[in-house]
C-alpha positions in Angstrom: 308.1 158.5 112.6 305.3 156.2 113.7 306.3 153.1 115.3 303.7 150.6 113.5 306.2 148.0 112.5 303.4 145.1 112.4 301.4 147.3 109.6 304.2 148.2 108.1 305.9 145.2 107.9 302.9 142.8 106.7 302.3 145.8 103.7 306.1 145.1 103.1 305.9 141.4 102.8 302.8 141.1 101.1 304.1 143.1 98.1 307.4 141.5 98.3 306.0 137.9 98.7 303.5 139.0 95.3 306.6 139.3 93.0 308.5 136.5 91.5 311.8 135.9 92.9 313.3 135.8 89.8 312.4 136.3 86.5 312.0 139.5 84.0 310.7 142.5 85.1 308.6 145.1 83.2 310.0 147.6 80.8 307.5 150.1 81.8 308.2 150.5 85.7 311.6 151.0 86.8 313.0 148.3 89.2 315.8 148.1 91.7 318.1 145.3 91.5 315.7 143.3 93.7 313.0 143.6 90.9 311.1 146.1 93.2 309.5 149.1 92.1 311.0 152.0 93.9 307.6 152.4 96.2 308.5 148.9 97.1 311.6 149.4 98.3 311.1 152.9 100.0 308.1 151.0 102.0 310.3 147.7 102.7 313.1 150.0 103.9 310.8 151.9 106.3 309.1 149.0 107.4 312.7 147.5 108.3 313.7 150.7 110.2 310.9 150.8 112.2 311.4 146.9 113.2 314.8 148.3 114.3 313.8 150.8 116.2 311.2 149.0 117.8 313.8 146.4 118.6 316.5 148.7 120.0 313.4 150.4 122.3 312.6 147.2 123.7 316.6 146.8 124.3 316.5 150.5 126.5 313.6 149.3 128.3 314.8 146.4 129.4 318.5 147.3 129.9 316.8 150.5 132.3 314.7 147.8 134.3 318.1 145.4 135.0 319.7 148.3 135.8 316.8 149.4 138.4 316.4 146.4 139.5 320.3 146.1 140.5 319.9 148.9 141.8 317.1 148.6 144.5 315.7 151.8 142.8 312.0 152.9 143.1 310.9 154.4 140.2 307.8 156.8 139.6 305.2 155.6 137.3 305.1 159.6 136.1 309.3 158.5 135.3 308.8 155.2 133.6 306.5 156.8 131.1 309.0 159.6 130.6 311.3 157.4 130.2 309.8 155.2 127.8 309.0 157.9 125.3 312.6 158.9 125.8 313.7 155.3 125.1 311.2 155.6 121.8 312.6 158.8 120.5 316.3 157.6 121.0 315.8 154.6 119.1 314.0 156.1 116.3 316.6 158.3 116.0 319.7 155.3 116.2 318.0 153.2 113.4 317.1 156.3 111.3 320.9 157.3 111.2 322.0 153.9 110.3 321.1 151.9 114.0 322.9 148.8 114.7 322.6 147.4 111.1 319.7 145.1 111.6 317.3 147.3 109.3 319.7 146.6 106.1 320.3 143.2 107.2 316.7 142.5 107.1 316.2 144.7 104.1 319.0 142.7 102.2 317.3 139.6 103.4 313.3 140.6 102.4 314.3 142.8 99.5 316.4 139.9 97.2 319.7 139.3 96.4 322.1 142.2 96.3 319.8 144.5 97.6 321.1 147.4 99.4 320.0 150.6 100.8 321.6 153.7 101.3 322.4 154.7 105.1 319.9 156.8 107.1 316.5 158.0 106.2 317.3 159.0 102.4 315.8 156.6 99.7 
């Protein structure tokens, strides 16, 4: 998984900010509840996990430096970058198995109105 959440996300908001928030949706495309097409919502989901993931990286990263820091340990730059794809890779794989909930919070919050999406990576 790429972690582009700023492309991703402004993709996500543009087509949910294009739709009406409420009204009748077409006959000819199937919609979720929210009135997205599924595309939409596959897109909007993905766009939230990634925000998660990025969110909980920045959490590792930071939580590794306090702890350094407390520590009085000198680190390698060769070890910070190992450690920061390790970070990356163990927050992609949190939020893709269901994270700290923030992706379906924002999901539910973007998508509409009783908008919900199944745990994990299926859509």
């Amino acid at each position: 998984m790429s972690l582009d959440p700023l492309g991703a996300a402004r993709s996500a908001l543009a087509a949910a900010a294009s739709r009406p928030a409420v009204g009748p949706t077409s006959a000819a495309a199937p919609r979720s509840a929210a009135g997205m097409e599924p595309a939409e919502a596959a897109g909007l989901k993905d766009a939230c996990q990634q925000f998660e993931a990025l969110f909980l990286q920045q959490l590792l990263k930071e939580a590794r430096a306090g702890a350094a820091a407390l520590s009085g340990e000198k680190r390698s730059f060769d070890r910070e970058v190992y450690e920061g794809w390790q970070d990356e890779q163990f927050a992609s794989a949190m939020s893709g198995s269901g994270g700290i909930g923030l992706a379906e919070m924002l999901y539910r919050q973007l998508g509409g109105v009783n908008a919900s999406p199944p745990r994990g990576r299926d859509v």
